[in-house]
C-alpha positions in Angstrom: 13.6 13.5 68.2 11.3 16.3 68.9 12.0 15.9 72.7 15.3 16.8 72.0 14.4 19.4 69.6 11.8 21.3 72.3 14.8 22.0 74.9 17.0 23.5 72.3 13.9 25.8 71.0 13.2 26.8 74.7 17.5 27.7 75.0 17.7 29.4 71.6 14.4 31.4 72.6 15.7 32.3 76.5 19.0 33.5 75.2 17.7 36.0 72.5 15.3 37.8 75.1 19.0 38.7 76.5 19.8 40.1 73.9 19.8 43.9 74.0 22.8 45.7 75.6 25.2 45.4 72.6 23.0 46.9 70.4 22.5 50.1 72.3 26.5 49.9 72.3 26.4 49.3 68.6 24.2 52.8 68.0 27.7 54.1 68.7 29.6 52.6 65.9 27.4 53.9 63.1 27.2 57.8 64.3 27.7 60.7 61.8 31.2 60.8 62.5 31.3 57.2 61.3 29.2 58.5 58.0 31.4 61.6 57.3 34.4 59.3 57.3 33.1 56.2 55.7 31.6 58.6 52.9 35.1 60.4 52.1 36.9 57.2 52.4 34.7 55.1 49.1 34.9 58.2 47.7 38.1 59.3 47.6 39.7 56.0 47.4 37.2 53.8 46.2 37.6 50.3 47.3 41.0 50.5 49.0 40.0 51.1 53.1 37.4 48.2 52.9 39.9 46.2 55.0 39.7 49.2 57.9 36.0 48.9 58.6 36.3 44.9 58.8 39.6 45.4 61.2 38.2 47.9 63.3 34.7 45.9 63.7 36.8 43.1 64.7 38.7 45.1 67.1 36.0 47.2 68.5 33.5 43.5 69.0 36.3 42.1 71.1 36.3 45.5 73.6 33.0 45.7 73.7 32.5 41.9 74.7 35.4 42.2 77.3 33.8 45.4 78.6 30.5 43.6 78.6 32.1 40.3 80.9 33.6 42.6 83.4 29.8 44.3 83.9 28.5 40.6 84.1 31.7 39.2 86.3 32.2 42.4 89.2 28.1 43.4 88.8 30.3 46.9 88.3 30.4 49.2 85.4 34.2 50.1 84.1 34.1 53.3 85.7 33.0 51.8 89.0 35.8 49.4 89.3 38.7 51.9 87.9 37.3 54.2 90.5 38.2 52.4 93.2 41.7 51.8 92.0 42.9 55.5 91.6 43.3 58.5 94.5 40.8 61.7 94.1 43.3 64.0 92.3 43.3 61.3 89.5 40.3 59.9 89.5 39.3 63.6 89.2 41.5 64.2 86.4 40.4 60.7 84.9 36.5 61.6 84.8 37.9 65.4 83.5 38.9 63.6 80.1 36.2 61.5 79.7 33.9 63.8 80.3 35.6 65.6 77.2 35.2 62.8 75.1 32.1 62.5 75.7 31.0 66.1 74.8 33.1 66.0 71.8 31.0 62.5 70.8 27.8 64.3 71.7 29.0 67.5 69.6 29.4 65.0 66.5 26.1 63.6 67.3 24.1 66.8 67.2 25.7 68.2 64.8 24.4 65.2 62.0 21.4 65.4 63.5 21.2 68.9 62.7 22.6 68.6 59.1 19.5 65.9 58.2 16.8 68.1 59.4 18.6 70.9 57.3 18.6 68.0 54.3 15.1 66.8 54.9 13.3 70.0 55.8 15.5 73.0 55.1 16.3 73.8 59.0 18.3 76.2 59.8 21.6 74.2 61.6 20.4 76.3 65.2 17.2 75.1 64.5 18.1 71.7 64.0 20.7 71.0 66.4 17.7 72.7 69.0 15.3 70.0 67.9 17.8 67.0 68.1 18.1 67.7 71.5 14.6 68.0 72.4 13.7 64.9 70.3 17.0 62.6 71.9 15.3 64.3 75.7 12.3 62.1 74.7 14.4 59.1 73.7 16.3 59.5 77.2 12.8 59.6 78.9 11.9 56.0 78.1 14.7 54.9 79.4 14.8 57.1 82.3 10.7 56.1 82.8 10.4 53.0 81.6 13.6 50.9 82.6 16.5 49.7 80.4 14.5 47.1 78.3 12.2 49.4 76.4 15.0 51.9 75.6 16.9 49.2 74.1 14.1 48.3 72.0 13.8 51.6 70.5 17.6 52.2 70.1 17.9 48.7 68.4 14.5 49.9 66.2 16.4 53.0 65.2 19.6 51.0 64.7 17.4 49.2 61.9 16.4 52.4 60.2 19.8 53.5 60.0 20.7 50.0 58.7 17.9 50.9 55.9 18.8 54.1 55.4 22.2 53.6 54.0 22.2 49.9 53.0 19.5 50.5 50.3 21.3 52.7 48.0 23.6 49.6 47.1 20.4 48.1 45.3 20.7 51.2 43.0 24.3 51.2 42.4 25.9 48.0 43.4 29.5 47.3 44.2 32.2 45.6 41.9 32.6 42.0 43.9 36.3 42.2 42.5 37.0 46.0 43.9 35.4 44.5 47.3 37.6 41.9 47.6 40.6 43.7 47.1 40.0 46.0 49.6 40.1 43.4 52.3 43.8 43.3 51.4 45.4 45.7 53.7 46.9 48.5 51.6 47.7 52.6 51.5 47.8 54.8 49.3 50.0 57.9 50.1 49.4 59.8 54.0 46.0 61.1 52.9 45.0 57.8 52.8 46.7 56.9 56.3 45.0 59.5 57.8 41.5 59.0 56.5 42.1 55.2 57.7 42.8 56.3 61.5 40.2 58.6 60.9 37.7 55.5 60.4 39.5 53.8 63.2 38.9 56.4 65.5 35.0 56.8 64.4 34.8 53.4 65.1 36.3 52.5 68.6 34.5 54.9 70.7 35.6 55.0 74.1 32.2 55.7 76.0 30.4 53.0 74.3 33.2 50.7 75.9 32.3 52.5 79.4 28.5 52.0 78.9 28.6 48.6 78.0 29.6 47.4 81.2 27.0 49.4 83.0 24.0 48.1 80.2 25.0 44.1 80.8 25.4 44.9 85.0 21.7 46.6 84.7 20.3 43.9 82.7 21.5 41.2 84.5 23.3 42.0 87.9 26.9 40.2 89.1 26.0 36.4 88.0 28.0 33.3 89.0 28.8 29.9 87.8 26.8 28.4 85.6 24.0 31.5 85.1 27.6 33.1 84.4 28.3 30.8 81.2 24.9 31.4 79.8 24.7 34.8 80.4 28.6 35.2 78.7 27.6 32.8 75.7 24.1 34.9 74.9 26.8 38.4 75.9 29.3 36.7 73.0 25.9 36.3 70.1 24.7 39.7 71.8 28.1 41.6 70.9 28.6 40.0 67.5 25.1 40.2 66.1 25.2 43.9 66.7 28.5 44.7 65.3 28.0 42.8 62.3 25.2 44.9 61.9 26.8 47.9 62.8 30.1 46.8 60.6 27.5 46.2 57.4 26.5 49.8 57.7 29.9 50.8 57.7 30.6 48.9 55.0 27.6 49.8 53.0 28.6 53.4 53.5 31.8 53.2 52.2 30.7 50.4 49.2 28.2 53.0 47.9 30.8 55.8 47.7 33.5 53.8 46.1 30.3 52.6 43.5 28.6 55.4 43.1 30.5 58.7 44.5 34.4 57.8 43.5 35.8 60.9 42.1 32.9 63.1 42.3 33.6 66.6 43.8 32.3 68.2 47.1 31.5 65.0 48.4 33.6 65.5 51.3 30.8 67.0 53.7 27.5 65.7 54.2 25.8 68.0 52.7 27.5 67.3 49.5 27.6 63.8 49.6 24.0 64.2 50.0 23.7 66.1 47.1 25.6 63.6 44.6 23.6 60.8 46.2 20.2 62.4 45.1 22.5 63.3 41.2 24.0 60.2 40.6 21.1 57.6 42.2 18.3 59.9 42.5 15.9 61.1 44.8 14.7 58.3 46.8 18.1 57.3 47.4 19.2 60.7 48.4 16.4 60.7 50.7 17.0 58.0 52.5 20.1 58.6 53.1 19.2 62.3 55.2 16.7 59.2 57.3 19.0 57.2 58.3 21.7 60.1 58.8 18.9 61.5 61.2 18.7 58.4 62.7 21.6 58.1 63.4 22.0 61.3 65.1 19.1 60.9 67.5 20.0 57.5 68.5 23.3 58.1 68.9 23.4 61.5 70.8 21.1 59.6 73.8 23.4 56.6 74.1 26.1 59.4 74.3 24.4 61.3 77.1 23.7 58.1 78.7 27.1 57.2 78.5 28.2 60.0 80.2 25.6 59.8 83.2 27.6 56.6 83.5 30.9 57.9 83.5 30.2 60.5 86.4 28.1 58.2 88.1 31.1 55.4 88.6 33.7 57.6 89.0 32.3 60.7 91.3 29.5 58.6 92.8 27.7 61.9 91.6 24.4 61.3 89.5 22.6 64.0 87.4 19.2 63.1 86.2 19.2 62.0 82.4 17.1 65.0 81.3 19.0 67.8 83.1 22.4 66.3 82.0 21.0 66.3 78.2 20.1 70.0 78.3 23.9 70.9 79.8 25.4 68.7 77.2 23.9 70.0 74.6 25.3 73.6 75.5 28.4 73.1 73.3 26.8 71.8 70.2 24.3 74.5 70.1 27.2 77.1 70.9 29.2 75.8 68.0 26.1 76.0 65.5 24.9 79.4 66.8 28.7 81.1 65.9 28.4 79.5 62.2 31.3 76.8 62.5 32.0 74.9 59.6 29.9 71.6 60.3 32.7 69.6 58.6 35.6 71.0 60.2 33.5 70.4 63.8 33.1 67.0 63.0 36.5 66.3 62.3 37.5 68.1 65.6 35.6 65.8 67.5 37.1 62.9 66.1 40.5 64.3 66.9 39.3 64.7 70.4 37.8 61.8 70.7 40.9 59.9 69.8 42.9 61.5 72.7 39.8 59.2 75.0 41.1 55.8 73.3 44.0 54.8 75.5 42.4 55.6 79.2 39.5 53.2 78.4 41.5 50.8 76.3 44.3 50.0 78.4 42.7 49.8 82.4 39.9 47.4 80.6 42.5 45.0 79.1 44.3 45.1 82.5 41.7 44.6 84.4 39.9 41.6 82.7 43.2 40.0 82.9 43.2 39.9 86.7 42.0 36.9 88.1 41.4 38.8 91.6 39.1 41.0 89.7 37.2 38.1 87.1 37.4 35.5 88.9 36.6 32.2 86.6 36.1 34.4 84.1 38.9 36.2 83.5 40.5 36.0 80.3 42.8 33.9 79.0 46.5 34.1 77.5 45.5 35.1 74.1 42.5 37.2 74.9 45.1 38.9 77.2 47.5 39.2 74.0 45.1 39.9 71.4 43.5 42.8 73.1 46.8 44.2 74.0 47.9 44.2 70.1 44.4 45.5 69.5 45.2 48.6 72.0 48.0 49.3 70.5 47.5 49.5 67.2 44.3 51.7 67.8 46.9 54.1 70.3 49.7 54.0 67.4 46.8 54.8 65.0 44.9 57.8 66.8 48.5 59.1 67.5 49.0 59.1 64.0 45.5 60.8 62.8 46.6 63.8 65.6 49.6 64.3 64.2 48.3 64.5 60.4 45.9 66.5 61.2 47.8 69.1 63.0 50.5 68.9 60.5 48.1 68.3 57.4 
């Protein structure tokens, strides 16, 4: 019995040291766009868009895992392989718009970086968004230093204070377990609501975490075949869902704590305010960890955004800018945009509306591609992966569509 036992330990041990990759994607999922949307949503609507956060984790774990196999199946990031599939004029066009996305992401980033140190310490925005970037340079310095494994280790160590920060306030106040569960029936109420709801859906599915993925699991472990393959894909699939079930239980807690704690209240539609009826409604220590794990989030997430975007120029211009220099020119626009006094909450929710025009060019060439066997190989994927991630692309197109046109129109 114990000889049998032994192999299975030695497995179960092998497979989580390749673990890693997903949970530098997953940084992505919980960034201040995330909390500024999860916030207004529990606290406008209370329980009502729980069902959104569970859907769109869903959705966003099966992208991420595809996006992960083709890394693991070509030994090719997603940019690399699309590259080579398009002429110059549109591949140059193609980078153009990711490139935008990817400021727009990194303009969210900084910008709830900023708002923290202005919640923790009484910052000035400029101030803050200044020393976000200098503090997410250092993050990008282990990984440009040290190699892939020890950055992953810290992202997946700030991942867990962001966990802490905005899981604990549901000790304080916690939800109604009959409010929860009928949120997870799908349900509107009114076009406010419809918005918010793409709004979440768009904060969730982030397009250059999908590129990146592919590039973390290639780096990690190179193009593997056969039956390395398997095992690398099985520890990929516990990788991927592991981290977005974290991820998705931040999301959720975020929204759970509104709906229990914030439902009604007024100004809680910024940061800033939902910070403040945190701290009036739980207290204190609540409030304060909250601004932690918002900080958290903001560092974490503005590096895996600048890596992401070295990435994306990388594979499709086979042009590379060191980490460090490319951090200091992306974080031009942010510091622009906090320097002229813009409304942090209106920038936030421009960068979401930017970001959503990303979703469709890295939704729709993934799905095509991991359905080509000529591409995958053995593992390409099958029937109703194929169908499954098509519905899932275009549900999350249909939806950004829709949060653009609200919000022009709103």
């Amino acid at each position: 019995m114990l000889q049998r036992v032994k192999p299975r330990m030695v497995r179960l041990v092998a497979s989580s040291a390749l673990l890693g990759p997903a949970f530098v994607a997953a940084v992505a999922y919980v960034d201040p766009g995330n909390v500024a949307t999860n916030v207004s949503a529990g606290a406008r609507y209370g329980y009502l868009l729980v069902w959104v956060i569970v859907v769109a984790n869903l959705m966003a774990g099966l992208l991420q895992y595809l996006s992960a196999k083709l890394g693991l199946a070509t030994g090719r990031s997603l940019p690399e392989v699309v590259r080579d599939r398009m002429r110059r004029p549109t591949r140059l066009a193609y980078w153009l718009q990711a490139e935008v996305v990817a400021a727009a992401t990194d303009l969210a980033e900084v910008i709830g970086g900023a708002i923290a140190l202005n919640l923790l310490f009484g910052l000035p925005m400029l101030v803050g968004g200044l020393v976000t970037g200098v503090v997410s340079l250092g993050l990008l310095a282990v990984q440009n230093r040290r190699g892939q494994r020890p950055f992953e280790r810290l992202i997946s160590g700030l991942l867990l204070v962001i966990a802490v920060g905005f899981v604990a306030g549901l000790f304080w106040s916690p939800p109604s377990p009959a409010g929860v569960a009928g949120g997870l029936l799908p349900g509107f109420a009114g076009t406010e609501s419809v918005l918010l709801a793409a709004g979440m859906l768009g904060a969730t599915v982030m397009p250059h975490a999908i590129y990146l993925h592919s590039a973390l699991a290639r780096d990690r472990h190179g193009m593997v075949a056969g039956d390395d393959r398997k095992r690398m894909l099985t520890a990929t699939r516990y990788d991927v869902v592991l981290a977005m079930l974290l991820a998705g239980t931040v999301n959720l807690a975020m929204v759970l704590l509104a709906a229990s704690a914030l439902r009604g209240r007024p100004g809680v539609d910024t940061l800033q305010g939902a910070h403040t009826a945190i701290g009036d409604v739980l207290g204190a220590p609540v409030a304060l960890l909250f601004a932690i794990g918002l900080l958290a989030s903001g560092l974490a997430s503005t590096s895996v955004g600048c890596y992401a975007g070295a990435v994306i120029m990388q594979g499709l211009l086979k042009r590379r800018i060191p980490l460090l220099v490319r951090r200091v020119i992306t974080l031009m626009p942010a510091v622009a945009i906090l320097a002229l006094g813009v409304d942090p909450t209106w920038a936030l929710i421009l960068s979401q509306v930017v970001l959503s025009f990303g979703i469709p060019f890295v939704m729709i060439p993934l799905v095509a591609l991991t359905a080509r066997r000529s591409i995958m190989g053995e593992s390409v994927n099958a029937p109703a992966t194929t169908i499954i991630a098509s519905t899932i692309a275009g549900a999350v197109i249909v939806l950004n569509v829709a949060l653009v046109y609200l919000t022009i129109t709103a």
